[in-house]
Structure formats: structure tokens, C-alpha cells
C-alpha distance (Angstrom), angle and dihedral (degrees) to the residues before:
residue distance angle dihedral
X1 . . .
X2 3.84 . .
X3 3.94 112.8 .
X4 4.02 128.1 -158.3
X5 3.85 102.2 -151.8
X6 3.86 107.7 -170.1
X7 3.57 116.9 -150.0
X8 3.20 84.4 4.8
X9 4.29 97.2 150.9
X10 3.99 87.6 68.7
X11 3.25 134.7 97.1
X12 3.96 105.1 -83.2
X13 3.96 97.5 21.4
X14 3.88 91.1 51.1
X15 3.91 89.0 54.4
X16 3.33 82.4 52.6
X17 3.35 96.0 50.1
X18 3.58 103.0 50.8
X19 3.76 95.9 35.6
X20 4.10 85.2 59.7
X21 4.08 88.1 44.9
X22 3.84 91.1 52.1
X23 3.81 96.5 52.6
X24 3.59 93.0 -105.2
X25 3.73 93.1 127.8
X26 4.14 102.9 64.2
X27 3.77 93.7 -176.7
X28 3.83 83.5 55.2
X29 3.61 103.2 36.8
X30 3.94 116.5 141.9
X31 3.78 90.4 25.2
X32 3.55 124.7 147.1
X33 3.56 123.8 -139.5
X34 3.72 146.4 -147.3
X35 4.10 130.5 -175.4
X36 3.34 119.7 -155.6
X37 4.22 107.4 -169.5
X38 3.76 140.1 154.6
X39 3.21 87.9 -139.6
X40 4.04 101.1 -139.0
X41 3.66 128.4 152.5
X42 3.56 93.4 -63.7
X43 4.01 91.9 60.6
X44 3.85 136.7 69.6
X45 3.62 130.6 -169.6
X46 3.96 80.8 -160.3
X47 3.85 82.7 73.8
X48 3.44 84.6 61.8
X49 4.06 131.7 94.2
X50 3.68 85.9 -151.4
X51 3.72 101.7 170.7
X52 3.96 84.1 62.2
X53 4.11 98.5 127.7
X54 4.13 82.5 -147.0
X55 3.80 93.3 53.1
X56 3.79 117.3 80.2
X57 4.24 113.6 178.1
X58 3.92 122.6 -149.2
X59 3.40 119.1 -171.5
X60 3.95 120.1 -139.1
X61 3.73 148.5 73.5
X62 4.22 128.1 -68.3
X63 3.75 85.8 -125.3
X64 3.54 93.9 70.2
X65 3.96 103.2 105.8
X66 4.04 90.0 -169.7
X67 3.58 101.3 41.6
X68 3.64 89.9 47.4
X69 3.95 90.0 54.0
X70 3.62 82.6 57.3
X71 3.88 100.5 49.9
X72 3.40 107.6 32.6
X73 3.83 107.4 62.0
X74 3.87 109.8 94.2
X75 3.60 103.7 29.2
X76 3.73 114.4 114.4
X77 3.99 96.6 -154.2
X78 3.63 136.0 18.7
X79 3.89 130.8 -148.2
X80 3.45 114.0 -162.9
X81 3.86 109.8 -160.9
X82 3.71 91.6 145.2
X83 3.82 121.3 123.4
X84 3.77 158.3 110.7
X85 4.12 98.5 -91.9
X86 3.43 113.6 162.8
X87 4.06 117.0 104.0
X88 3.58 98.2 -153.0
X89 4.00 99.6 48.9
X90 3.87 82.1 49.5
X91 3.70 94.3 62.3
X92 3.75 85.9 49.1
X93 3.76 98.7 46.0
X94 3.59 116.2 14.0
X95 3.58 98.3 162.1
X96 4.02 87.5 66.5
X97 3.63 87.4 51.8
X98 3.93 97.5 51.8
X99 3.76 91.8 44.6
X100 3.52 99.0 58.6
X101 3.98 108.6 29.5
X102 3.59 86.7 42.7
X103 4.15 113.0 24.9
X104 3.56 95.0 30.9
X105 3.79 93.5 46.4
X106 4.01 86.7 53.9
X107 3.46 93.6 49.8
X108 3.76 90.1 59.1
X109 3.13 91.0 46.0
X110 3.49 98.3 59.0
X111 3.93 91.2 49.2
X112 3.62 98.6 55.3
X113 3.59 86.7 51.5
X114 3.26 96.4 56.4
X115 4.39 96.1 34.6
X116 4.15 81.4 54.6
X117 4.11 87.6 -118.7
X118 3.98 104.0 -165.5
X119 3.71 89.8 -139.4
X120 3.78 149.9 4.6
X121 3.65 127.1 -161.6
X122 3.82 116.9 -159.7
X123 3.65 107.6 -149.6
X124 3.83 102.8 -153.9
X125 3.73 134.5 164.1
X126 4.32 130.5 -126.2
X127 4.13 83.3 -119.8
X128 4.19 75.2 89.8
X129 3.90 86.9 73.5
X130 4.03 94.2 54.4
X131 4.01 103.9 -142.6
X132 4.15 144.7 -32.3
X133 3.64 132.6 -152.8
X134 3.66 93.1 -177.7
X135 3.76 137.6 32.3
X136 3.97 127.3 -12.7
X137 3.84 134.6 -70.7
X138 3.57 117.6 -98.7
X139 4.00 119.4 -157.7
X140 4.10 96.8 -101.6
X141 3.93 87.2 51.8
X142 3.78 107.6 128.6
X143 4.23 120.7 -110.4
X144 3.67 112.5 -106.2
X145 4.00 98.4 159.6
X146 3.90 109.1 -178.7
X147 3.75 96.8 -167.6
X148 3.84 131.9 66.2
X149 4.10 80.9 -133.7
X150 4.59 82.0 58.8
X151 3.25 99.1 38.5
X152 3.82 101.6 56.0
X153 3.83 87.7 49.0
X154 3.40 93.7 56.9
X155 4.01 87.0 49.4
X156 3.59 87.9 53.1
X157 4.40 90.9 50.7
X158 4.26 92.3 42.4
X159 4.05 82.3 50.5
X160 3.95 95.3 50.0
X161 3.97 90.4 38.8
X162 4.27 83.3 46.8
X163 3.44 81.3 54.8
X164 3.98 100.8 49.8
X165 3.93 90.0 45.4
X166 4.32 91.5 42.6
X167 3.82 104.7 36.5
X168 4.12 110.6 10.8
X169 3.81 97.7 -112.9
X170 3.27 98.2 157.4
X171 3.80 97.0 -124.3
X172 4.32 120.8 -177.4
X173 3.93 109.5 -172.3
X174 3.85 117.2 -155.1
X175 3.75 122.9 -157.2
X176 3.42 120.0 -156.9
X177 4.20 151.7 -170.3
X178 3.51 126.1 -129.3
X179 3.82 111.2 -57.3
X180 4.22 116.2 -142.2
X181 3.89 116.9 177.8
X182 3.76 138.9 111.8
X183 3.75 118.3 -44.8
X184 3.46 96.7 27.2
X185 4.34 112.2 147.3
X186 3.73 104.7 -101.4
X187 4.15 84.9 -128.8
X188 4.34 78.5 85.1
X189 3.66 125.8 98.7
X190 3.59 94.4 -112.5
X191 4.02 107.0 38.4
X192 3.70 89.7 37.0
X193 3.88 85.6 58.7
X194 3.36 95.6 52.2
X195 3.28 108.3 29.9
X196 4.54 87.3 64.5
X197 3.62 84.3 37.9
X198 3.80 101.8 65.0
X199 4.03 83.7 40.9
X200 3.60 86.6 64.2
X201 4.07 85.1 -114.8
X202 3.80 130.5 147.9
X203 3.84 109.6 -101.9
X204 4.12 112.3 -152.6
X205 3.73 112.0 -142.3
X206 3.79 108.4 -163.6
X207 3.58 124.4 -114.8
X208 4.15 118.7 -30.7
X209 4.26 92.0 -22.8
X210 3.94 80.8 -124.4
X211 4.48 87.4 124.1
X212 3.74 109.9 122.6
X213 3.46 119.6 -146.2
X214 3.47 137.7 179.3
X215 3.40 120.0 -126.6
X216 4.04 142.0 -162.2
X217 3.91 135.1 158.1
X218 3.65 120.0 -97.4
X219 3.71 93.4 -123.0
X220 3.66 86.0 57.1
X221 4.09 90.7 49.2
X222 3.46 92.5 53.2
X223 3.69 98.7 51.1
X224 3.52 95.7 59.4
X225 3.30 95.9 48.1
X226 4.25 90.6 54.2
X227 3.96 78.4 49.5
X228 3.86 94.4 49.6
X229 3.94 85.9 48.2
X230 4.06 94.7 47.4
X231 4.06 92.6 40.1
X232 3.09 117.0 9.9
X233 3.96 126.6 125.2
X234 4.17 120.4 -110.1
X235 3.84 101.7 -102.1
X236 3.73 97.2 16.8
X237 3.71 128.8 141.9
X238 3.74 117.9 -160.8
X239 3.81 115.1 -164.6
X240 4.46 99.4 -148.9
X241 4.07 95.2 -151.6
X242 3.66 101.5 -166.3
X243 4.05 93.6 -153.4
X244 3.87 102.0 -124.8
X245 3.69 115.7 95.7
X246 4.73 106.7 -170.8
X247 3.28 127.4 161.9
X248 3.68 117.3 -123.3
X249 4.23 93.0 -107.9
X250 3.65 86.7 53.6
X251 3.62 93.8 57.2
X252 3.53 95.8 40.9
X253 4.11 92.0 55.4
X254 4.27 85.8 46.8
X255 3.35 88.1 45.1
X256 4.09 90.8 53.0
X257 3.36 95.3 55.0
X258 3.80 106.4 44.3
X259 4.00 78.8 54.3
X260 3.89 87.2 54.4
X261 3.74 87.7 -130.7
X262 4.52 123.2 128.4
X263 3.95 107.1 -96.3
X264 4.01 77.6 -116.3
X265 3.45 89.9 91.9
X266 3.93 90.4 70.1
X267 3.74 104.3 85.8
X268 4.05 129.9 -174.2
X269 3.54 114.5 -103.2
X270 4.06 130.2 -168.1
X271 3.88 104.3 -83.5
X272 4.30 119.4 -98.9
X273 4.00 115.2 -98.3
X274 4.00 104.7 -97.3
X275 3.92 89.6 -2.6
X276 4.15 103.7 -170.9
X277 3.81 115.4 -125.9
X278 3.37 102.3 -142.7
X279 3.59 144.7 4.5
X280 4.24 120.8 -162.3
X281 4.23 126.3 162.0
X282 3.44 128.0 -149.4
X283 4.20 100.5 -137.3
X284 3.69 97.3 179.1
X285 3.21 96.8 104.9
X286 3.97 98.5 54.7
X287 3.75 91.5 50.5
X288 3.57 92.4 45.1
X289 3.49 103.7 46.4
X290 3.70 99.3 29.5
X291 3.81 107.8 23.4
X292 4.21 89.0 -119.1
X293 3.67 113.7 157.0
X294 3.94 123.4 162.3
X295 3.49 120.4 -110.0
X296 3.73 112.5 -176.6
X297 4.05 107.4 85.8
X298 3.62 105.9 -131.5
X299 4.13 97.5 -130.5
X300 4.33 88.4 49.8
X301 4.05 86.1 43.4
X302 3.73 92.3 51.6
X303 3.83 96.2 45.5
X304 3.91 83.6 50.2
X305 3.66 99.6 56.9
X306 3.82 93.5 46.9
X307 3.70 90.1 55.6
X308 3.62 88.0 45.5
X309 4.23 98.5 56.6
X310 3.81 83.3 41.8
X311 3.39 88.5 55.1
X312 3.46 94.6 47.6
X313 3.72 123.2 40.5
X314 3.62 98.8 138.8
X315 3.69 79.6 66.8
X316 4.23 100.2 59.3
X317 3.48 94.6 16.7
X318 3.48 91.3 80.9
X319 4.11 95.2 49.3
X320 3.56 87.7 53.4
X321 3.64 91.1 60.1
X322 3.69 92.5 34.8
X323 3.60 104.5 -123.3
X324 3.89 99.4 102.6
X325 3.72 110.0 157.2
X326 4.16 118.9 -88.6
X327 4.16 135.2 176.6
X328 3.56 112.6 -121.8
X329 4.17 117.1 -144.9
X330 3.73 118.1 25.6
X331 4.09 116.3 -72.8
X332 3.80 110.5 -133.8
């Protein structure tokens, strides 16, 4: 198997990446891999085990219609991780936002149609469903996005199921909670936290902290999505509930004390534009289908990561500042 990872030297898709590389994928074992990225703020080749003989880097951006024609052919499966994905630079710059999620995800689409790609995974997110009070979203619940950020992801999952239903590319769609983990950007709820916190820094924590999210490991987001590739069904989208439902004050005041800092340091900040309530998945349909259940337990995952950027400011120091390291030229 040979597998196109987009966006794959960011946070998730380099998890991905180097999970699949290790042989933590079984499904996938013996696979080679290629990541195609643009390389921006958002991605690292630090992430990257680049001295992996099975890992080949290009350098450059999905919407490229003739680079693609050039990297796609001859990979069996595609993973397509890559996208605009923070809320806050959407509501600055939505136009970015709806070229890439949306454009750039058509113009891969088009390319594995015509390179024959075995299969394409649409890595989405359950922003696409807008917000709940009540309950959990189920897979057939309809898209209500409330931010540009949501609403050019679920662009980019109508175009991929537009192109199941037009073409046969055989298309899977997962949605997913908020991801925390190692090598995360520090712009994220979680690293950003942390990351001012062990500085001794105020941390702002928009509006009353009352936002529920839903939350799940990395490791644990990556594994269903090598499942979803190895099993899934042509067509099928497969919420990936992670199980642990916080609101964001909650987080912040565990977050405070694994950094061994006073709660203090979390300070009120003037609310996000059209910030959702509440965020809930339906995983049924993963576990029942495919036998996925997460693994990492959210209070041992959380203790990990903070230990992890602790461990590792030469890491996010660097993005901070904004000179985190970057390969010029594309690597063929």
C-alpha cells in the first residue's frame, strides 16, 4: 500500500503519520507513505520522522491542480487531514478558509479520480453539525455550521460525498471532537493554556468558560481513522465520540493545577463571535460497525500532554516567537 497523507506534518496528520510508520496501524502495516503539506504555521517538518526510508515529503498546497497530477498517481489510499482549522483566524479571513477546506479539497478530489486512488478518507470535524443542548449527534444529523472555520468543512465533506454519489471514489468521512496531544499549535485551547501557564502568564478563557466540548486523545483519533480506512463502508461517515464531555473552565482549572500554577492565572476574556454551546457525538456507529473504542482515559491523557510541552519547550517556544523551523523548495 502507498498512502498520500495531506497535511500530514501537523498536529493530527503527523500522529498519523508516524503512528502508521511505527507499525502502529496493523491493517496498514508495511505501508509506504507520502505527505503532501504547505507547510505554514500550522505545520512542522519536526513532526516528522523524516529519515523514515518509507516516508517521502513534498512541499506545497492541495489546491495545486498540477502538482497534484504529479503526486497523486500511484498511491492506493489518500488521507486528507489537510485544512484551514482554526475558528478564530476564520472569522478574520474566511476567504482562506473556503479556499482550502473547500477548493483545495475538490481539487483532490478530482485527481484521485482521475489517478484511480483506491480510497479517500475525508477527515472532517462535528463543528459541521453547528451546536446541541441536548443529546449527541448521530451521523444522518443535518449540517448547521455556525462558523466560517464549520462551514467550509462541511463544503469540503458534501464535495467528497458529491464525489462518492457522481464518480465512485470510494469516499469514508470521519467526524470528530476536539483533539489534545503532543504537537498540537499552542494557538489551541489546550496547548495555548499550558503553554502561558508554565510561563507564569495570564491565560484568557472566553466568555463564562461554560463551552462544552468533547474531547478524545489524538492517538485515539488517529486509530479510527486507520480503522475507517481498512473497514470502513464506501459512502460512510463515522462520527469518533471521544467519551468525555468538559467545559472549557473545567479544563482550564485542571489544566492550572497539573501546571502547579494558582487558578488565578485563568482570566475572563470577551466572548468568541458565534461561540457554539455545546458539542456531543453519537459513536455508536464506529463501535458497532468497526469494533473502535477509545483507549486513552482523558484525566491520564491530559496529565501526559502537560508533561510532554514541559518537556519540550524548544519545541513551541519557537511558534510562539514565530520562527519555527520550515524546508524551502518542494522535496521530491
Amino acid at each position: 500500500m502507498s498512502v498520500l497523507v495531506t497535511g500530514g506534518a501537523g498536529f493530527i496528520g503527523s500522529h498519523f503519520v508516524r503512528t502508521l510508520l511505527a507499525g502502529g496501524y496493523p491493517e496498514l502495516d508495511g505501508s509506504s507513505v507520502t505527505v503532501l503539506d504547505k507547510l505554514t504555521y500550522a505545520g512542522n517538518p519536526a513532526n516528522l520522522p523524516l529519515g523514515d526510508p518509507r516516508l517521502h515529503l513534498v512541499v506545497g498546497d492541495v489546491c495545486d491542480e498540477q502538482l497534484l497530477a504529479r503526486v497523486v498517481p500511484g498511491h492506493t489510499d489518500v488521507v486528507h487531514f489537510a485544512a484551514e482549522s482554526h475558528v478564530d483566524r476564520s472569522l478574520r479571513d474566511p476567504a482562506a478558509f473556503a479556499r482550502s477546506n473547500v477548493g483545495g479539497t475538490q481539487v483532490l478530489l478530482d485527481a484521485c479520480v482521475t489517478a484511480r486512488v483506491g480510497r479517500f478518507v475525508q477527515v472532517s470535524t462535528d463543528e459541521v453539525y453547528g451546536s446541541i443542548d441536548d443529546g449527541a449527534w448521530t451521523e444522518d444529523w443535518p449540517l448547521a455550521p455556525n462558523s466560517p472555520y464549520a462551514a467550509a468543512k462541511a463544503g469540503g465533506d458534501l464535495m467528497a460525498r458529491a464525489y462518492w454519489r457522481t464518480h465512485g471514489l470510494d469516499v469514508r468521512i470521519t467526524r470528530c471532537g476536539n483533539n489534545y496531544g503532543p504537537h498540537q499549535h499552542p494557538e489551541k485551547l489546550i496547548p495555548s493554556f499550558v503553554t502561558k501557564l508554565l510561563q507564569g502568564m495570564p491565560a484568557p478563557l472566553y466568555g463564562d468558560g461554560r463551552h462544552v466540548r468533547e474531547w478524545i486523545h489524538v492517538d485515539d483519533h488517529c486509530r479510527a481513522i486507520a480503522t475507517v480506512l481498512a473497514g470502513g463502508r464506501a459512502g460512510g461517515i463515522y462520527n469518533v465520540g471521544g467519551g468525555t464531555e468538559m467545559a472549557n473552565r473545567d479544563i482550564a482549572n485542571r489544566l492550572a493545577t497539573l501546571c502547579g500554577v494558582s487558578p488565578g492565572l485563568i482570566r475572563p476574556a470577551p466572548d468568541r463571535k458565534g461561540h457554539d454551546r455545546r458539542y456531543a457525538l453519537n459513536g455508536d456507529k464506529l463501535r458497532d460497525e468497526l469494533g473502535f473504542r477509545p483507549r486513552v482515559r482523558f484525566d491520564d491523557g491530559l496529565a501526559q500532554t502537560v508533561r510532554w510541552y514541559a518537556d519540550n519547550t524548544a519545541w513551541w517556544m519557537p511558534l510562539l516567537s514565530g520562527s519555527a523551523p520550515g524546508l524551502s523548495g518542494a522535496v521530491r
